[in-house]
N, C-alpha and C positions, 0 to 999 in steps of 0.2 A: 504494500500500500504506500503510495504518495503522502508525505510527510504534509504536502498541502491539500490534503481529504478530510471531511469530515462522511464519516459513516452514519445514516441514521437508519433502523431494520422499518420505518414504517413507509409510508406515502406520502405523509402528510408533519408537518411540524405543528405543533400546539405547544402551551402555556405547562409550563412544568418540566419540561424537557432537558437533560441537560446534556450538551454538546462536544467533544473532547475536538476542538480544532486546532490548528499548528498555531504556536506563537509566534510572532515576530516576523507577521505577515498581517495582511489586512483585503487579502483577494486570496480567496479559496476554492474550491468544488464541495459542492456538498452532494455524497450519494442517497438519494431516497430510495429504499427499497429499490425498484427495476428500473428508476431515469436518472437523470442530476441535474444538477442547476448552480449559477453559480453566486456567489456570495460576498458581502463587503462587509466589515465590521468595520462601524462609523461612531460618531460619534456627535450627540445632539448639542443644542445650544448651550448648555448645561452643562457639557460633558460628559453625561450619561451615555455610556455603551448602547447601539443598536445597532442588528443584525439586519442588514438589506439583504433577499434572496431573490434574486429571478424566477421571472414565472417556467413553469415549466408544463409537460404531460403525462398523466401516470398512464401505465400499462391498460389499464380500462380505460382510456381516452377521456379522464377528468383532468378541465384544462385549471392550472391552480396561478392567479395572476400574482406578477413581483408583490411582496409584501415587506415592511418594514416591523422587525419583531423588537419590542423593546427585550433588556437582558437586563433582569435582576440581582444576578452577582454575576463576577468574571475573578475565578480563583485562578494563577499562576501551576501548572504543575512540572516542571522544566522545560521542554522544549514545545508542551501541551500548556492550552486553556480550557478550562473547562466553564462553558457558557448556560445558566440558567435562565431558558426564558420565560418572557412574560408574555404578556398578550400583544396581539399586531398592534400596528396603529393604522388604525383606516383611513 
């Protein structure tokens, strides 16, 4: 696996989730289940952590549009971060 992957086993991203993505990047791939899509970890006015992911298609042809996921914690774990999210923002 690509150092710059984040793996997630489902289709879909929701609120509770938490993310093991590379540190000390800020553009990644994120695998969902059978597609990918790719991903920005930004940062709001505030400086709060948020997760931009591009829209993508799952295998049953649910079309899922870019989304901007806020992140509740972002823990350090050496060359991983581990990203807790919260809810999109619409």
């Amino acid at each position: 696996m690509s150092e710059h992957v984040i793996e997630v086993p489902y289709s879909h991203l929701r609120p509770g989730l938490i993310l093991d993505a590379p540190a000390g990047t800020h553009d990644f791939l994120v695998l969902l289940g059978d597609t990918e899509s790719r991903a920005q970890l930004l940062n709001d006015d505030t400086g709060r952590p948020l997760l931009r992911v591009g829209g993508y298609m799952t295998a049953d042809g649910t079309v899922v549009d870019e989304r901007v996921w806020t992140v509740r914690d972002l823990v350090r774990h050496g060359t991983r971060l581990h990203l807790h999210l919260g809810p999109s923002i619409p």
